[in-house]
PyMOL Python script that loads the backbone (N, CA, C, O; Angstrom):
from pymol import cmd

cmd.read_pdbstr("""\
ATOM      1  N   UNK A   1      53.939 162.858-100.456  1.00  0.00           N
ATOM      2  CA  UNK A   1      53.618 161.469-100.706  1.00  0.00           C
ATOM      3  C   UNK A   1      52.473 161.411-101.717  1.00  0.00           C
ATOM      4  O   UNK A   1      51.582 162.255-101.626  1.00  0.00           O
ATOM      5  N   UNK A   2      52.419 160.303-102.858  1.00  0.00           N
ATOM      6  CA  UNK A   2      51.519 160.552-103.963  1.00  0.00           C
ATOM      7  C   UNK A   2      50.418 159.299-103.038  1.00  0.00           C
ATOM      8  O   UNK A   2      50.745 158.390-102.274  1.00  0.00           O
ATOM      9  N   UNK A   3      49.137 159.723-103.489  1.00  0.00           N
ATOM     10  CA  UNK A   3      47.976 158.887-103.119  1.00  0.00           C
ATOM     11  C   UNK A   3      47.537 158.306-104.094  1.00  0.00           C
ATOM     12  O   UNK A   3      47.848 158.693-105.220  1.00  0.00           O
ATOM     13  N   UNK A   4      46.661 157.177-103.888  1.00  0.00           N
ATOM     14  CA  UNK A   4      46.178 156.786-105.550  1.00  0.00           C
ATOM     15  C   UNK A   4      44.613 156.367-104.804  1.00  0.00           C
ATOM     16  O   UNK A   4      44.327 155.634-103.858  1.00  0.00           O
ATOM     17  N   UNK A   5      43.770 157.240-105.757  1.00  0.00           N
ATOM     18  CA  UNK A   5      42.252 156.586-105.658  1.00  0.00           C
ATOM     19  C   UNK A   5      41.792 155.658-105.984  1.00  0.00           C
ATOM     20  O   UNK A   5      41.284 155.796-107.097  1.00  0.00           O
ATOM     21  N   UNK A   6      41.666 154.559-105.523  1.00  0.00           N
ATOM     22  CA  UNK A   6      40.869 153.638-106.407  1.00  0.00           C
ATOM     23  C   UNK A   6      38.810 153.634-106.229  1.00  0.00           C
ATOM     24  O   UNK A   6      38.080 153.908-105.276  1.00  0.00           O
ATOM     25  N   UNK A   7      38.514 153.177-107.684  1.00  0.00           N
ATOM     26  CA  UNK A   7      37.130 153.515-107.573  1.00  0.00           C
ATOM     27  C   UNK A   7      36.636 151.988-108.355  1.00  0.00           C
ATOM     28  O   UNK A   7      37.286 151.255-109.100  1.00  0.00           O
ATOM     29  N   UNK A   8      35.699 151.905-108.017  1.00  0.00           N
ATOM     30  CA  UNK A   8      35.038 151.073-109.016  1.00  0.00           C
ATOM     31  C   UNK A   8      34.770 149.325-108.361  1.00  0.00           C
ATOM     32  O   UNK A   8      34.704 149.465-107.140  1.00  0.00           O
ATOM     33  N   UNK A   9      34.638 148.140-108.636  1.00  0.00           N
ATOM     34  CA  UNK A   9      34.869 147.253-107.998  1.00  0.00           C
ATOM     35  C   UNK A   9      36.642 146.792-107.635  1.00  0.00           C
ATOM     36  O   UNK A   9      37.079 146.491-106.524  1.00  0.00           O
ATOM     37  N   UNK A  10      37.488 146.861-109.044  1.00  0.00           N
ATOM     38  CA  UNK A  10      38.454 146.646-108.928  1.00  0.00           C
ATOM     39  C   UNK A  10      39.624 147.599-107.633  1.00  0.00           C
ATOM     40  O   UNK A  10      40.241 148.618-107.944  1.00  0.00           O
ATOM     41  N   UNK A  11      39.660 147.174-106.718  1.00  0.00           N
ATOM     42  CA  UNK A  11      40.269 148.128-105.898  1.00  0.00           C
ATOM     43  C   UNK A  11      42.066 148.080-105.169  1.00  0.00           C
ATOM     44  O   UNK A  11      42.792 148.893-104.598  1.00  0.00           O
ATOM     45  N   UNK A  12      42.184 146.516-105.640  1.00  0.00           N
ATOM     46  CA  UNK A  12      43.453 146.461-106.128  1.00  0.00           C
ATOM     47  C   UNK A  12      44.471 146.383-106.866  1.00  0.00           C
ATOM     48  O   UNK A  12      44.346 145.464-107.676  1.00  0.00           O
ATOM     49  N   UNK A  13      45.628 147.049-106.971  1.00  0.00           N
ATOM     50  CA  UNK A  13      46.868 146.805-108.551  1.00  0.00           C
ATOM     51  C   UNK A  13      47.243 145.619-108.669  1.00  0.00           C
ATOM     52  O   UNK A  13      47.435 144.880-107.704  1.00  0.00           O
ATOM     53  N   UNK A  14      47.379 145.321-109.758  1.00  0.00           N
ATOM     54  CA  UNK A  14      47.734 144.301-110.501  1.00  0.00           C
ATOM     55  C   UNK A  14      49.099 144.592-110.942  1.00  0.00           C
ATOM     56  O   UNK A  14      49.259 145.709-111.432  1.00  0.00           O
ATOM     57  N   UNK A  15      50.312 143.669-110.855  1.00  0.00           N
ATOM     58  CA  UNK A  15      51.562 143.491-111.505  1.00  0.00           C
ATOM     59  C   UNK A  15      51.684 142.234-112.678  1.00  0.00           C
ATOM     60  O   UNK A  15      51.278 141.104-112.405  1.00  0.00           O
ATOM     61  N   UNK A  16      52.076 142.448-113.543  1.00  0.00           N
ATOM     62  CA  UNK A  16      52.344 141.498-114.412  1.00  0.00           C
ATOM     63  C   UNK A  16      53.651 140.839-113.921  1.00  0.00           C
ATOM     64  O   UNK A  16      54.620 141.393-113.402  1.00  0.00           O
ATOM     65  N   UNK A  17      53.486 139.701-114.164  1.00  0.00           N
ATOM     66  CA  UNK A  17      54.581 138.684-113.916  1.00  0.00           C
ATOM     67  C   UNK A  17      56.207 139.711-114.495  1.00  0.00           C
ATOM     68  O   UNK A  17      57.112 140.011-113.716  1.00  0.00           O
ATOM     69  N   UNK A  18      56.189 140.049-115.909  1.00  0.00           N
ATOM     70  CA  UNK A  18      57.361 140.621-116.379  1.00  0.00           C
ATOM     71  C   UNK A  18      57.843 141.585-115.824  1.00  0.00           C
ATOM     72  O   UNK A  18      59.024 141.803-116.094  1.00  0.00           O
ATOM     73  N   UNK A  19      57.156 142.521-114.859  1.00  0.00           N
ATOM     74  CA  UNK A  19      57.098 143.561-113.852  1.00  0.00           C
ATOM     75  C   UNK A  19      57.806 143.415-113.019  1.00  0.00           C
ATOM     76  O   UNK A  19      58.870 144.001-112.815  1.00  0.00           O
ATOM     77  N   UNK A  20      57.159 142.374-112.253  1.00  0.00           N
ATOM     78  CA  UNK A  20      57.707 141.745-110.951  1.00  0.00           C
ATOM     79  C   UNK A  20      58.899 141.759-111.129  1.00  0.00           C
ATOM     80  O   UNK A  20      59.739 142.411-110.508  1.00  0.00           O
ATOM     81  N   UNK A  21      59.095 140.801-112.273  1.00  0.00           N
ATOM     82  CA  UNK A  21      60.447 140.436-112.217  1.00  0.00           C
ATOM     83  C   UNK A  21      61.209 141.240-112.426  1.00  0.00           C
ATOM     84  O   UNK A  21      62.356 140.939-112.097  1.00  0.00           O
ATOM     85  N   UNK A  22      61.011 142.591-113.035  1.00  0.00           N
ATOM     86  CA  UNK A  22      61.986 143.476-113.436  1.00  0.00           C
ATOM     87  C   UNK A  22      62.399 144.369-111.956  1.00  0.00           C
ATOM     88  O   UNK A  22      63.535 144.731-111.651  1.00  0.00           O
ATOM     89  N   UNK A  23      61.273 144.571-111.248  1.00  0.00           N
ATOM     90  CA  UNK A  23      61.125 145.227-109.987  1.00  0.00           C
ATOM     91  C   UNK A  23      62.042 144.719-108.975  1.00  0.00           C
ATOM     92  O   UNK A  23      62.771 145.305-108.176  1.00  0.00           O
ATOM     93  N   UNK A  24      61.768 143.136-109.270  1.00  0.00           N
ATOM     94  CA  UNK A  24      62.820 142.411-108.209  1.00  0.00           C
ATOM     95  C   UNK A  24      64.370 142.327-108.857  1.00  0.00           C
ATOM     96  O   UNK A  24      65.399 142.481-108.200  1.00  0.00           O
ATOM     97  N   UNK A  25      64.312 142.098-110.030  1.00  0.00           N
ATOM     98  CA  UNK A  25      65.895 142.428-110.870  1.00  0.00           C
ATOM     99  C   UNK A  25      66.436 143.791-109.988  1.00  0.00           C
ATOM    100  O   UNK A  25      67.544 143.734-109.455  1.00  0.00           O
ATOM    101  N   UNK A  26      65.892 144.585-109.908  1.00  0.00           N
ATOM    102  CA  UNK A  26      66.378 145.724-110.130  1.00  0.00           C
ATOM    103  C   UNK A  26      66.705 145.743-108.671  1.00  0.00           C
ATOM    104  O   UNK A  26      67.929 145.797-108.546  1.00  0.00           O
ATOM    105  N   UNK A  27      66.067 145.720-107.479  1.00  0.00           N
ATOM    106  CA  UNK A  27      66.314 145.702-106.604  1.00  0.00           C
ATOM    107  C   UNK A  27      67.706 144.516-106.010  1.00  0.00           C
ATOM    108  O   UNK A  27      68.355 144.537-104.964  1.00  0.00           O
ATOM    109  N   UNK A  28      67.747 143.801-106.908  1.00  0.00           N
ATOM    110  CA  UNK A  28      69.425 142.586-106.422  1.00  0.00           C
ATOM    111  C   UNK A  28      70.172 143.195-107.149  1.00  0.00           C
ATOM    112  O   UNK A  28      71.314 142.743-107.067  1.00  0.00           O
ATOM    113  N   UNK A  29      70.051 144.224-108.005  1.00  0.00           N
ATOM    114  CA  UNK A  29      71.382 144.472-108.748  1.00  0.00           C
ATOM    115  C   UNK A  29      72.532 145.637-107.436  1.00  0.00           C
ATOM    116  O   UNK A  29      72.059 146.369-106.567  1.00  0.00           O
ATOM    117  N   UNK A  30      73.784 145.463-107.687  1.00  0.00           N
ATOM    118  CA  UNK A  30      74.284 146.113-106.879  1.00  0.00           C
ATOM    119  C   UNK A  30      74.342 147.756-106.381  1.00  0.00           C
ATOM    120  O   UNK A  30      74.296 148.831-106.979  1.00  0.00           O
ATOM    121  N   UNK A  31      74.455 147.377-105.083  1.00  0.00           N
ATOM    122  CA  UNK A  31      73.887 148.795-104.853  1.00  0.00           C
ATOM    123  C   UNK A  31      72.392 149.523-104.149  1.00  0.00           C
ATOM    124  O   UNK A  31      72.129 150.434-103.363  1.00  0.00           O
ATOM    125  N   UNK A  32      71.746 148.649-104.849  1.00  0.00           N
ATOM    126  CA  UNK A  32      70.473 149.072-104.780  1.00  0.00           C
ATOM    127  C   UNK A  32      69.964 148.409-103.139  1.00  0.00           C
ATOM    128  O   UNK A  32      70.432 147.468-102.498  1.00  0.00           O
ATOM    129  N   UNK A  33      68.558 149.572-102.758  1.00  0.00           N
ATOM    130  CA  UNK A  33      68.523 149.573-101.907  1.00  0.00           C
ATOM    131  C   UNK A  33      66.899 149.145-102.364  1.00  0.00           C
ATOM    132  O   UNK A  33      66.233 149.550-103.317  1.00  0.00           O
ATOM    133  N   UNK A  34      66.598 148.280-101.412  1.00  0.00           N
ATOM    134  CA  UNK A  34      65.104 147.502-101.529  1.00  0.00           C
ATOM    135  C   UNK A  34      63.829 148.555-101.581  1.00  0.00           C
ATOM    136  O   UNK A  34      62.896 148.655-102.378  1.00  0.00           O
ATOM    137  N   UNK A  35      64.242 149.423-100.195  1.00  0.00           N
ATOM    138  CA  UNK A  35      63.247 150.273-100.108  1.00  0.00           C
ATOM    139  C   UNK A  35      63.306 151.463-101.141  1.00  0.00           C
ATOM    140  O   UNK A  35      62.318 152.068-101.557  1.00  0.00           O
ATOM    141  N   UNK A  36      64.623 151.706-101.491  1.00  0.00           N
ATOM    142  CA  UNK A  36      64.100 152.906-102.555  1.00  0.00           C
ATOM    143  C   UNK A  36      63.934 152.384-103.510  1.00  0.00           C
ATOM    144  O   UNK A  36      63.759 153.161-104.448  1.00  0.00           O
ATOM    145  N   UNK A  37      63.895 151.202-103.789  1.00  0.00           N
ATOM    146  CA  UNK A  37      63.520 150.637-105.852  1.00  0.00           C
ATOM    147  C   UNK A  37      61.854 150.852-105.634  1.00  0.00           C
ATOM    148  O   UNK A  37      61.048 151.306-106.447  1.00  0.00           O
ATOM    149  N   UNK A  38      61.491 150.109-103.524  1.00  0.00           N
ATOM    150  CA  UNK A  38      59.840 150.364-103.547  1.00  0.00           C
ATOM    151  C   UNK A  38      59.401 151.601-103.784  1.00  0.00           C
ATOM    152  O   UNK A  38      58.436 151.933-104.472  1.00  0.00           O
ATOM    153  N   UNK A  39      60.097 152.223-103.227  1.00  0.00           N
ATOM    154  CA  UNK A  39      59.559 153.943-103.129  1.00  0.00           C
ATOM    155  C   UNK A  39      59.467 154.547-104.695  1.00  0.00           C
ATOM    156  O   UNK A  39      58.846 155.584-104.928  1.00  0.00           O
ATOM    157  N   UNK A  40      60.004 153.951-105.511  1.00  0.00           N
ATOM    158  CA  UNK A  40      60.476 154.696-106.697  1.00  0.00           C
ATOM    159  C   UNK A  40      59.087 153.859-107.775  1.00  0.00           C
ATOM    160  O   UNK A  40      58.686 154.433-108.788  1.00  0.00           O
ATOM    161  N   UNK A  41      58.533 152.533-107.349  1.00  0.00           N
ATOM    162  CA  UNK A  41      57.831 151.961-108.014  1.00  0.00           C
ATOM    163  C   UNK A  41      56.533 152.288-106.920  1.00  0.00           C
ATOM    164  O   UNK A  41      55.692 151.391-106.990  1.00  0.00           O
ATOM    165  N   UNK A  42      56.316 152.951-106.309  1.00  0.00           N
ATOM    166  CA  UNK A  42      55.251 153.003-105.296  1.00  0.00           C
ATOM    167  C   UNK A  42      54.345 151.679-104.668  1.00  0.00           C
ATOM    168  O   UNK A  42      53.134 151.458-104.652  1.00  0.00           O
ATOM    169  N   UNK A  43      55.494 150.936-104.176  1.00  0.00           N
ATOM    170  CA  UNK A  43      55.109 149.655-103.569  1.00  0.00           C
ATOM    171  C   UNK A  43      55.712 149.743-102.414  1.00  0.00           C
ATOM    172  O   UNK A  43      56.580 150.570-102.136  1.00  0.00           O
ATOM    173  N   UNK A  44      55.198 148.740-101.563  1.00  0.00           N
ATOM    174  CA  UNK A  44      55.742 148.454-100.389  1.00  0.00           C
ATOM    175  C   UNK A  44      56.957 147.305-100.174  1.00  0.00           C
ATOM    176  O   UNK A  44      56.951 146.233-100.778  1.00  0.00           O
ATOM    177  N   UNK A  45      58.014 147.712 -99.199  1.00  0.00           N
ATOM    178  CA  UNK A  45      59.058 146.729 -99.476  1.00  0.00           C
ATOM    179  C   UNK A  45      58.771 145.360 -99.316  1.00  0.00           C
ATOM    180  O   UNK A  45      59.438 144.619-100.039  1.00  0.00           O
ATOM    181  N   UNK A  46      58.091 144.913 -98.685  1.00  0.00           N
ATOM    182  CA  UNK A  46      57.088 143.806 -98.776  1.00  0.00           C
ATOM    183  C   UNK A  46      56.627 143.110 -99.913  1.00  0.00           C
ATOM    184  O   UNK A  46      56.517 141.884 -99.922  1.00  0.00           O
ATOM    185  N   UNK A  47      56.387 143.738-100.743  1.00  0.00           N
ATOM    186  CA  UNK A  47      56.399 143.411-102.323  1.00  0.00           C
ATOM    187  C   UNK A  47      56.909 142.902-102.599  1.00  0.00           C
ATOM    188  O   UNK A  47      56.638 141.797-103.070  1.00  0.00           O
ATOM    189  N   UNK A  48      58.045 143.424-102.469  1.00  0.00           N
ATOM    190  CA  UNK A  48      59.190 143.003-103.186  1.00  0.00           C
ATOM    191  C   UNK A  48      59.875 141.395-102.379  1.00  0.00           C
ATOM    192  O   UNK A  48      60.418 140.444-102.942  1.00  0.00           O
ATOM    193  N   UNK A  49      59.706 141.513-101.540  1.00  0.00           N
ATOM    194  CA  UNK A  49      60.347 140.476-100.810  1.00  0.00           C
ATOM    195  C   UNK A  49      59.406 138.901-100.957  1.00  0.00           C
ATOM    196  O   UNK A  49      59.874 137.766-101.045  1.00  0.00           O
ATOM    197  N   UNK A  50      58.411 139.195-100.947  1.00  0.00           N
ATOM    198  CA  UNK A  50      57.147 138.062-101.409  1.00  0.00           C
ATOM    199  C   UNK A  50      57.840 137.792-102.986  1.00  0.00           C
ATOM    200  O   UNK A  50      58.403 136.732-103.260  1.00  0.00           O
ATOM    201  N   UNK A  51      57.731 138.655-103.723  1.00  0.00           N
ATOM    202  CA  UNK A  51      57.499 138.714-105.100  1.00  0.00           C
ATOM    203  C   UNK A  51      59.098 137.634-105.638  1.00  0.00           C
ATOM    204  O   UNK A  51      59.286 136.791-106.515  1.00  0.00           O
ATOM    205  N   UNK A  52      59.878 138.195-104.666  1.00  0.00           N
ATOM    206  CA  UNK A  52      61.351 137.348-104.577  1.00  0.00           C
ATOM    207  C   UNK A  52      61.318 136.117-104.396  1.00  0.00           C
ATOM    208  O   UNK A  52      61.591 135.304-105.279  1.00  0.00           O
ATOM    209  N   UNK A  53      60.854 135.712-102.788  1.00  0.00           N
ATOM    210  CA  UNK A  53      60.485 134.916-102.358  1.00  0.00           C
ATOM    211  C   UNK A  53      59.713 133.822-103.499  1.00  0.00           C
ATOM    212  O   UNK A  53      60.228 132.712-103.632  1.00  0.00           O
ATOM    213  N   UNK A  54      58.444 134.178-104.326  1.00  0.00           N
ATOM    214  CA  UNK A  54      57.747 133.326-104.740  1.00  0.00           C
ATOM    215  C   UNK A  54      58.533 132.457-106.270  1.00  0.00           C
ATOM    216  O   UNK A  54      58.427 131.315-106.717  1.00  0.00           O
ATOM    217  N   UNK A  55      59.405 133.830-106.754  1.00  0.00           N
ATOM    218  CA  UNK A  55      60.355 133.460-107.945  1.00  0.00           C
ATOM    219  C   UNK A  55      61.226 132.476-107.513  1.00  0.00           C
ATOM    220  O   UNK A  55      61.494 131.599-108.334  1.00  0.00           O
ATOM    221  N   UNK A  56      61.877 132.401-106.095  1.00  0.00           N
ATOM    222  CA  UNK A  56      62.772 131.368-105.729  1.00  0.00           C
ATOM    223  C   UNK A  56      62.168 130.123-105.385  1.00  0.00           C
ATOM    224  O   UNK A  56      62.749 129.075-105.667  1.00  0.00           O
ATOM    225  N   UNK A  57      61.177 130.125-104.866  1.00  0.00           N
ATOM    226  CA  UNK A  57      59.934 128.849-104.782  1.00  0.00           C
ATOM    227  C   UNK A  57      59.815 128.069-105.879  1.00  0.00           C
ATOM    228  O   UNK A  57      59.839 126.859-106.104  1.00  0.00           O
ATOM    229  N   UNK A  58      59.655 129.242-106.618  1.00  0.00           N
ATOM    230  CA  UNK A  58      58.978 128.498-108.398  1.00  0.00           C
ATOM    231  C   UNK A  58      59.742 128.239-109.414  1.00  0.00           C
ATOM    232  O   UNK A  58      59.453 128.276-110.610  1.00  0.00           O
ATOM    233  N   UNK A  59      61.319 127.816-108.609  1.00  0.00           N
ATOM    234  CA  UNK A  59      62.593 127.882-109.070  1.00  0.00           C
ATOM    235  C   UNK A  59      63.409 128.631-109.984  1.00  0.00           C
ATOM    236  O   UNK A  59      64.347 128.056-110.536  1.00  0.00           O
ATOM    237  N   UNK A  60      63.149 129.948-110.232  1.00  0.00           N
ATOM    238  CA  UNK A  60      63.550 131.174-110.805  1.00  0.00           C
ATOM    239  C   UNK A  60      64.498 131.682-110.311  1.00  0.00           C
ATOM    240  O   UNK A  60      64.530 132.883-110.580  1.00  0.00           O
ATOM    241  N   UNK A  61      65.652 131.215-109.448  1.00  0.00           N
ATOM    242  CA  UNK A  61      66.422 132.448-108.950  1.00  0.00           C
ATOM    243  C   UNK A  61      67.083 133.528-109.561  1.00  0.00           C
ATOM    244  O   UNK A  61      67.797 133.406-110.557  1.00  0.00           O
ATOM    245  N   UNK A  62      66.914 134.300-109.132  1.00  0.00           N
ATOM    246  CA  UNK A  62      67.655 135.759-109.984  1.00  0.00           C
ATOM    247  C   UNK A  62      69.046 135.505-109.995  1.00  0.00           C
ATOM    248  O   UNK A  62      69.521 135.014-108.971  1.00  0.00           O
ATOM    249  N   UNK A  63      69.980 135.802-111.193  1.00  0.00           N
ATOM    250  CA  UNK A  63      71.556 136.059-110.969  1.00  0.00           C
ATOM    251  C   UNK A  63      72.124 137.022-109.703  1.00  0.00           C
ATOM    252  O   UNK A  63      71.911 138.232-109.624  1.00  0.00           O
ATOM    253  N   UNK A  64      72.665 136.461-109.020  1.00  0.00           N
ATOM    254  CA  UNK A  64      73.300 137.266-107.860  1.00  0.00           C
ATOM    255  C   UNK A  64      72.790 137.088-106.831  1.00  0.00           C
ATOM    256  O   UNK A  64      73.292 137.483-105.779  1.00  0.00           O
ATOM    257  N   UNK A  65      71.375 136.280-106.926  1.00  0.00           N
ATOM    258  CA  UNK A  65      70.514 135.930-105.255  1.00  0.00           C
ATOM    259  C   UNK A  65      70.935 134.063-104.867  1.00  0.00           C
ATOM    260  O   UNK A  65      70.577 133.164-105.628  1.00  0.00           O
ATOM    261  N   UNK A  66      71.595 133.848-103.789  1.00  0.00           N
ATOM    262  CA  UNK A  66      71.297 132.841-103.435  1.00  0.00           C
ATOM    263  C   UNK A  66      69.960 131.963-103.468  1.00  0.00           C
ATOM    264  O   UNK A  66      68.860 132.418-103.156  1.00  0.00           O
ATOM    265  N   UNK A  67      70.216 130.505-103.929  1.00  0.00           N
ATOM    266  CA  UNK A  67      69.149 129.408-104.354  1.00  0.00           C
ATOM    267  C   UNK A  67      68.308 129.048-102.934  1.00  0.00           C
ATOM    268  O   UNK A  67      67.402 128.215-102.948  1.00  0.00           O
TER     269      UNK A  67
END
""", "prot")
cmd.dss("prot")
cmd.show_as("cartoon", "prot")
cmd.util.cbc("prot")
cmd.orient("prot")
């Protein structure tokens, strides 16, 4: 399992909006499995599901995800 140090004041990651979205693309495309797109981006599946969640809120739905 990889660890990541953080130092300094900043002690949490930051995703860019275009990220997200690619992270969450990738995870609705077929096939794909939520937890390994997290595992593969070293996030938690949780992430991803907020990050979904907030795109469908903010009326963004992804192609292939129900409105």
């Amino acid at each position: 399992m990889r660890q990541e140090i953080l130092s300094g004041v900043e002690r949490r990651r930051r995703w860019s909006d275009a990220e997200k979205l690619r992270i969450v693309a990738e995870a609705a495309s077929d096939g794909a499995l939520v937890a390994d797109v997290a595992r593969r981006h070293d996030i938690t599946r949780q992430h991803i599901y907020q990050w979904r969640r907030e795109l469908r809120d903010n009326g963004r739905p992804l192609i292939g995800q129900p409105n």
